[in-house]
C-alpha positions as CSV (number, residue, x, y, z in Angstrom):
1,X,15.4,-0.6,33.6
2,X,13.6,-1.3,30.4
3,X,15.7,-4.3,29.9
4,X,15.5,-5.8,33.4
5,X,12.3,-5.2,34.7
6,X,9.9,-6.8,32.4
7,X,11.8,-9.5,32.2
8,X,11.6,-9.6,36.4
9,X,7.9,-9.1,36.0
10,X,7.8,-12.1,33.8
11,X,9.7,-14.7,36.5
12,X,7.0,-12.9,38.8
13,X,4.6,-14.1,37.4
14,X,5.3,-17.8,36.7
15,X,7.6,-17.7,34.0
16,X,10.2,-19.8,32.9
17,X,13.7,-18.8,32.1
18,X,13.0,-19.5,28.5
19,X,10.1,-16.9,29.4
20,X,12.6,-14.2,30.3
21,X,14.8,-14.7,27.7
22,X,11.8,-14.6,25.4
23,X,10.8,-11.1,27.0
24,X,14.2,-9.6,26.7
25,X,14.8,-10.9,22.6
26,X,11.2,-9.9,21.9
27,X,11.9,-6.0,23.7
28,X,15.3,-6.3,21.5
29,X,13.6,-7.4,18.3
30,X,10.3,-4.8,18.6
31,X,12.2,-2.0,19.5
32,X,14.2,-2.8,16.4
33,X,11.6,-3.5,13.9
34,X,8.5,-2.3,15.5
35,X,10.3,1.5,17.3
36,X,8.2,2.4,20.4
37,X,5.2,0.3,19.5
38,X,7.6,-2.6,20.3
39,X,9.2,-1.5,23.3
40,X,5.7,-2.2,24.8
41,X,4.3,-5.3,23.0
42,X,7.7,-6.8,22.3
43,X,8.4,-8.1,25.8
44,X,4.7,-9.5,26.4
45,X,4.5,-11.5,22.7
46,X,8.5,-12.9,23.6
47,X,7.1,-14.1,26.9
48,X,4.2,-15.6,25.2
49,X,6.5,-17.0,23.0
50,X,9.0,-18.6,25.4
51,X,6.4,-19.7,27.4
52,X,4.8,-21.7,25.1
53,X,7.6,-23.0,23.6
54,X,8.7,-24.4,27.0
55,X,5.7,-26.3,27.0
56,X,3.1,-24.2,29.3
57,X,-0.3,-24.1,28.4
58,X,-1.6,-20.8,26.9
59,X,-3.2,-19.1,30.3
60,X,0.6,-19.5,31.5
61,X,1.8,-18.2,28.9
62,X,-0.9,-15.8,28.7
63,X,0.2,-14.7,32.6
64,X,3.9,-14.4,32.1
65,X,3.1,-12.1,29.0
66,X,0.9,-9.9,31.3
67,X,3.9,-9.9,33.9
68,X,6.4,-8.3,31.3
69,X,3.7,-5.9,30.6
70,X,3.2,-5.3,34.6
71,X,6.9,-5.3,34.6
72,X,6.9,-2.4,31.3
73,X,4.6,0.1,33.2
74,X,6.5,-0.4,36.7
75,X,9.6,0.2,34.9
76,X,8.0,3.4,33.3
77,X,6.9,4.8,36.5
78,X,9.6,4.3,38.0
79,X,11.4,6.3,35.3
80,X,8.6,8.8,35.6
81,X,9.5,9.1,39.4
82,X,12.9,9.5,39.3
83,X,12.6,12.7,36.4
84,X,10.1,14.6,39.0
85,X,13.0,14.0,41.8
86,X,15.3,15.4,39.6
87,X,13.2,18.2,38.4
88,X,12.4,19.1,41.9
89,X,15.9,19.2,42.7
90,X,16.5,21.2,39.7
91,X,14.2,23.6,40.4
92,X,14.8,24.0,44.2
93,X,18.2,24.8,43.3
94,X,17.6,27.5,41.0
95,X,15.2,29.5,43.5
């Protein structure tokens, strides 16, 4: 999910395919360099970063960014979501 969904949030949003590629080598890269700081900014600056490089202007690129970030948090609550499922099951099992 972290790999796929902000870079869905970004096509979402306007962005170009050198915008998602952008969002998924700048969540690669941060989470490298930056650890969890760049799980979350990594996606939004590649996405930036694509987009302007394909030629968009910077509220475009500016959008597309924000969609990888809208597509972080979704992607995080729907982690969130499925752990409470499973803890609920886990716990209605042991009673």
């Amino acid at each position: 999910m972290d790999y796929i969904i902000p870079a869905w949030g970004t096509k979402k949003f306007g962005g170009s395919k050198k915008g998602v590629i952008g969002s998924i080598l700048g969540l690669i890269i941060g989470m490298i360099f930056f650890g969890p700081l760049g799980i979350i900014l990594g996606p939004f600056v590649g996405a930036v970063a694509g987009e302007l490089m394909a030629g968009k202007d910077n509220s475009a690129a500016l959008k597309a960014g924000f969609g990888s970030f809208v597509g972080f948090l979704t992607g995080t609550l729907l982690k969130l979501i499925a752990s409470g499922m499973m803890m609920w099951y886990f716990f209605k099992e042991m009673i």
